[in-house]
C-alpha positions in Angstrom: 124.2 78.5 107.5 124.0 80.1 110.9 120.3 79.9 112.9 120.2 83.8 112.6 120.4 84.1 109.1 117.1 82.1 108.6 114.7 84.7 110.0 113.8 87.6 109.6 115.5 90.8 111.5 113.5 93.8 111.6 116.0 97.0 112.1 112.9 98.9 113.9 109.2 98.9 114.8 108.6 100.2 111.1 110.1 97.4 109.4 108.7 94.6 111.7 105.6 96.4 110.9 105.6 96.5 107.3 106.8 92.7 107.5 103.8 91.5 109.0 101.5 93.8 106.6 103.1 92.5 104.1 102.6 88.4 105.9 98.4 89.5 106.8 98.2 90.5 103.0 99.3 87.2 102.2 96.9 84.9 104.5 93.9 87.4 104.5 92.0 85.5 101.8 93.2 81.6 102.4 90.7 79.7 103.6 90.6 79.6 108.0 92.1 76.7 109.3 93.4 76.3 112.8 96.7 76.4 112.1 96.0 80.0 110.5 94.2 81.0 113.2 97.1 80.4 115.5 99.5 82.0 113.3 97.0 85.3 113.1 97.0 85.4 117.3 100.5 84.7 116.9 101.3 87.7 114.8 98.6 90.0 117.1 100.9 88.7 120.4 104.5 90.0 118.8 102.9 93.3 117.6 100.9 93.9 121.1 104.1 92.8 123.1 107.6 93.2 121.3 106.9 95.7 118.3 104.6 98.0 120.7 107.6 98.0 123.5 110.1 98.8 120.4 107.6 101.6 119.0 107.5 103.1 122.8 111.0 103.3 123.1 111.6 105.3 119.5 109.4 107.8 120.8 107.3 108.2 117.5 103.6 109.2 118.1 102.9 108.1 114.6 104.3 104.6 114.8 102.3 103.7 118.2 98.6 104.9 116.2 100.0 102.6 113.2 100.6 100.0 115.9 97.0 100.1 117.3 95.5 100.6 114.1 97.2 97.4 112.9 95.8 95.7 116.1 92.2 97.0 115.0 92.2 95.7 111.7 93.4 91.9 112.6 91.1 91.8 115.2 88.5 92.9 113.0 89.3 90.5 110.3 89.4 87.6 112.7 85.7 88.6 114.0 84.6 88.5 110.2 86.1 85.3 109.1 85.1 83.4 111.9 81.3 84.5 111.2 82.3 83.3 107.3 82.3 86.4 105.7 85.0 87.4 102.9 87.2 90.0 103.7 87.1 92.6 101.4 90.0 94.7 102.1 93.7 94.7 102.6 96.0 96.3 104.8 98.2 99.3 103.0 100.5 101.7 105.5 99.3 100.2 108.3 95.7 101.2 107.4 92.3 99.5 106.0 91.9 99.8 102.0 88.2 98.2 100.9 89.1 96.7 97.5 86.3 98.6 95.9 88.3 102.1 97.5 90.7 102.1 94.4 89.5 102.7 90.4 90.5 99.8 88.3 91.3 101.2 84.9 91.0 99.2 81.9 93.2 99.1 78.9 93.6 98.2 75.5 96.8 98.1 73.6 96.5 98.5 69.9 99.3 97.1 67.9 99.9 99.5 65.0 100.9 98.9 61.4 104.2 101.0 61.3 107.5 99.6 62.2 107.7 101.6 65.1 107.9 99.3 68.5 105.5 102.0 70.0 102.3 101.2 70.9 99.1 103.4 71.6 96.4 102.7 74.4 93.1 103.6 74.1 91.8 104.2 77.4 
């Protein structure tokens, strides 16, 4: 197994991006430790330094406001858990989602007598 095959290779800003979306939505709720803390600065450093470079040079407005707004919100979640507050939110296209943003809808499936393998919901 070659070194490069181990880690991750983003094919542009987008998909480095998502990739640490993706890695934030992972560590938002574990409990702070310093180790997490340095991985969070960590992952702030590549996205202010190599992904915001990478976005400049594909020339897409879009992808530098994602970039900064990505900045915003890990700062933001840093500030909060360090004063021991949960975060109640996650990151979703580069953006803030509050978990209370979304309906939750509940369901119950009833199992009918019939030999059919269909079954109805009642909302």
């Amino acid at each position: 197994m070659n070194q490069s095959d181990r880690f991750f290779q983003p094919q542009n800003s987008k998909d480095a991006m998502r990739q640490i979306e993706k890695l934030f939505n992972q560590y938002k709720d574990a409990p702070l430790t310093s180790e997490l803390i340095t991985y969070h600065r960590s992952l702030m450093s590549r996205l202010q330094t190599d992904i915001l470079a990478a976005a400049k040079q594909e020339g897409i407005p879009d992808r530098l406001a994602a970039n900064q707004s990505m900045i915003d919100i890990m700062n933001h979640w840093l500030t909060i858990r360090l004063s021991g507050q949960p975060y109640n939110g996650k990151m979703k296209s580069f953006k803030f989602v509050a978990d209370n943003a979304t309906p939750k809808f509940k369901r119950r499936v009833l199992k009918s007598k019939g030999a059919s393998n269909h079954r109805s919901a009642r909302h």
